[in-house]
C-alpha positions, 0 to 999 in steps of 0.5 A: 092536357097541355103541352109542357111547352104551352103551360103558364101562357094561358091555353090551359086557363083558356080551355076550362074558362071557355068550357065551364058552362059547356058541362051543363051542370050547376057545378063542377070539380076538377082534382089536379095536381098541376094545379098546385105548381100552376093556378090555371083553373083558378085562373079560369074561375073556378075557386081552391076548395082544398089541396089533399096532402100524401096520406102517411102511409105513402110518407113513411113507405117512401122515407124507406125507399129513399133510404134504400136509394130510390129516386123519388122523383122517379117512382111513377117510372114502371122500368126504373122501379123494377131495376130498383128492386132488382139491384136490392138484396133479399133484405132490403126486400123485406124491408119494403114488404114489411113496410107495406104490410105496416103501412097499410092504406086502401089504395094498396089494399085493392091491388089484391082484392079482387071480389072484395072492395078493399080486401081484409088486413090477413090477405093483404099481409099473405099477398105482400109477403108473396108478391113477386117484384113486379107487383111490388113494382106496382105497390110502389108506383101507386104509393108515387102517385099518392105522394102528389098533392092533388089541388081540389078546385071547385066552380058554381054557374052564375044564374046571372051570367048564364054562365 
């Protein structure tokens, strides 16, 4: 990690340049979603390969947070979420649970599955349905996080360069 401060001045481009060829692989990938607002592994020599978008899940659960009034610049934030939903009315809640339980996504899913990898669509629903605000806290605060676009850069060693 680079400091805001430092970012866009080249320590970042620096760092993975000078320790591609440390990892001792042929290849290496790197997701990263600073990637898309500053190109410093592009810059280091690594090559864009992909840049994932929010799934549509996230998109439509976070329409309805905003139209709640969410900040969505804000979602990463465990204190602002649970204040959020604190402030809401009973029907505004349920708004929110029925939109998880609609929207469905895996990643939401293994927060309540716990002996199973993703868990089955009639626990996920009983355990939405039941979720007290701190676990809806957390649904939305992952649901932030999938609302980064993440950049996937990818660098193959050069046989020639012994790098």
């Amino acid at each position: 990690m680079i400091h805001p401060k430092h970012r866009t001045i080249g320590p970042g481009s620096k760092l993975v340049h000078d320790t591609l060829h440390l990892a001792g692989t042929e290849y290496v990938e790197m997701s990263a979603v600073m990637a898309k607002y500053n190109p410093f592994a592009e810059k280091a020599g690594m090559k864009r390969v992909a840049e994932q978008q929010p799934p549509k899940e996230a998109v439509k659960i976070t329409r309805i947070l905003q139209q709640l009034g969410f900040n969505l610049q804000l979602l990463g934030s465990e204190r602002y979420v649970l204040s959020r939903l604190q402030a809401l009315d009973d029907g505004d809640i349920l708004k929110i649970r029925e939109a998880f339980v609609k929207q469905r996504h895996t990643r939401f899913m293994k927060s309540f599955s716990y002996h199973l990898p993703f868990g089955t669509k009639e626990a996920y629903t009983k355990e939405i349905k039941s979720a007290d605000l701190n676990k809806l806290a957390t649904l939305i605060r992952i649901c932030g996080f999938l609302m980064q676009t993440k950049v996937y850069v990818f660098w193959k060693k050069d046989p020639r360069r012994g790098n």
